[in-house]
C-alpha positions in Angstrom: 78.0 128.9 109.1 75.2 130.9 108.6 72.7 132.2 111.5 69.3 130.5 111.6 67.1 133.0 113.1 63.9 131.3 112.0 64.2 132.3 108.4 62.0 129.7 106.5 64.7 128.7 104.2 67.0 127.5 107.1 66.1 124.3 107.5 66.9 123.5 103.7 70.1 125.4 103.8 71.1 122.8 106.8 70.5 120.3 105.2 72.4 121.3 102.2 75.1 122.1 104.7 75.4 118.9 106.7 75.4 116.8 103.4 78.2 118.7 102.4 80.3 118.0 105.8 79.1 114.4 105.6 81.5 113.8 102.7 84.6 114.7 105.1 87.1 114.0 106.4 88.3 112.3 103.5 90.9 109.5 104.7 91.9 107.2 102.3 92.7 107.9 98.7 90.4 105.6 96.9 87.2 106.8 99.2 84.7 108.1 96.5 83.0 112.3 96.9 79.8 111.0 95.6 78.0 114.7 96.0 79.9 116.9 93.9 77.5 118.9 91.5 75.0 121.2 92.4 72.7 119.1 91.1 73.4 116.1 93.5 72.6 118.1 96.5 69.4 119.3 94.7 68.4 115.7 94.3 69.0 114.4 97.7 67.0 117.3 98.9 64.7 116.3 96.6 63.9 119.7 95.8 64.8 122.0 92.1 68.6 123.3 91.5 67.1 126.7 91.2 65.2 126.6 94.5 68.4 125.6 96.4 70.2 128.2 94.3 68.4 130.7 95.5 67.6 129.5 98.8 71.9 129.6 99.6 72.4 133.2 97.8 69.9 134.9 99.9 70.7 133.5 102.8 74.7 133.0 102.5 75.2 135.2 99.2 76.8 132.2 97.6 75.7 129.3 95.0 75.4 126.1 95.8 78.6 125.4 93.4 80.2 128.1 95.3 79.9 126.5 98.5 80.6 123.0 97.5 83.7 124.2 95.6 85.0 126.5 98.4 84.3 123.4 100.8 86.2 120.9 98.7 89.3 123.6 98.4 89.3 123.6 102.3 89.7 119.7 102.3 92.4 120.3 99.8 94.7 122.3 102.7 93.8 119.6 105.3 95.1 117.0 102.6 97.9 118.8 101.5 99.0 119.4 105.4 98.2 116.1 106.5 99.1 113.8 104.2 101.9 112.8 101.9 99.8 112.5 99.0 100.7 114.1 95.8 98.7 116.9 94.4 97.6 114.8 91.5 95.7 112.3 94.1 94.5 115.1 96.6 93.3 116.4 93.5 91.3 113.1 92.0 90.0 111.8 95.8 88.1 115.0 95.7 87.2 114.4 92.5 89.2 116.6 89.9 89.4 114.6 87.0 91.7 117.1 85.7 94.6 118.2 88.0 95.4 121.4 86.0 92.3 122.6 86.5 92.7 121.5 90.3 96.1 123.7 90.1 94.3 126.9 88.6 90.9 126.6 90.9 93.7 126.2 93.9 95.7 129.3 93.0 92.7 131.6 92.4 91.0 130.7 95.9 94.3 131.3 97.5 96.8 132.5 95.4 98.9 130.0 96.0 99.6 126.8 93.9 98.7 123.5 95.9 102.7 122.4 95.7 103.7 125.9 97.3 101.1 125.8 99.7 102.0 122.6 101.0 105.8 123.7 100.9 104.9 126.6 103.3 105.5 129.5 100.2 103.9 132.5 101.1 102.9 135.1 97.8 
């Protein structure tokens, strides 16, 4: 989490923050990840992609997309650890319409594919 020593553009990156971690944990297969563009988040701040954009890189160094997708990719392990869902639903409950894309997005964050990771395979 990043520090809030009274920057003026904490407040908005909290927010941005906490709707993100409102979305999990996710706990049943058919419960929907409603916030899952950039743009989303920009909307329910009800401010401009580019502000929150900005806003996130100067004060975390990452875009909003990067956040959201490193986020989601975190939920991924919890899902693959905790559950006995297959990769194809972990992938669609957090809302990969495609599963290979899942599968590559996976393996670059952690160099790992999802079914190795949950197997315990270390690179």
């Amino acid at each position: 989490m990043v520090s809030s020593h009274f920057h003026p553009l904490c407040p908005l990156l909290l927010d941005d923050v906490q709707l993100l971690e409102r979305q999990f944990p996710i706990d049943y297969i058919s419960r929907s990840f409603p916030l899952r563009l950039a743009s989303d988040y920009a909307s329910q701040l009800n401010i401009h992609i580019n502000h929150l954009n900005r806003a996130l890189k100067k004060t975390s160094n990452k875009t909003t997309s990067q956040q959201i997708i490193e986020r989601t990719l975190q939920e991924a392990k919890i899902l693959l650890i905790e559950t006995s869902w297959t990769v194809s639903e972990v992938a669609y409950t957090l809302g990969y319409s495609q599963v290979t894309h899942f599968n590559k997005l996976f393996k670059k964050y952690f160099g790992i594919t999802p079914m190795n990771f949950r197997k315990g395979d270390m690179v």
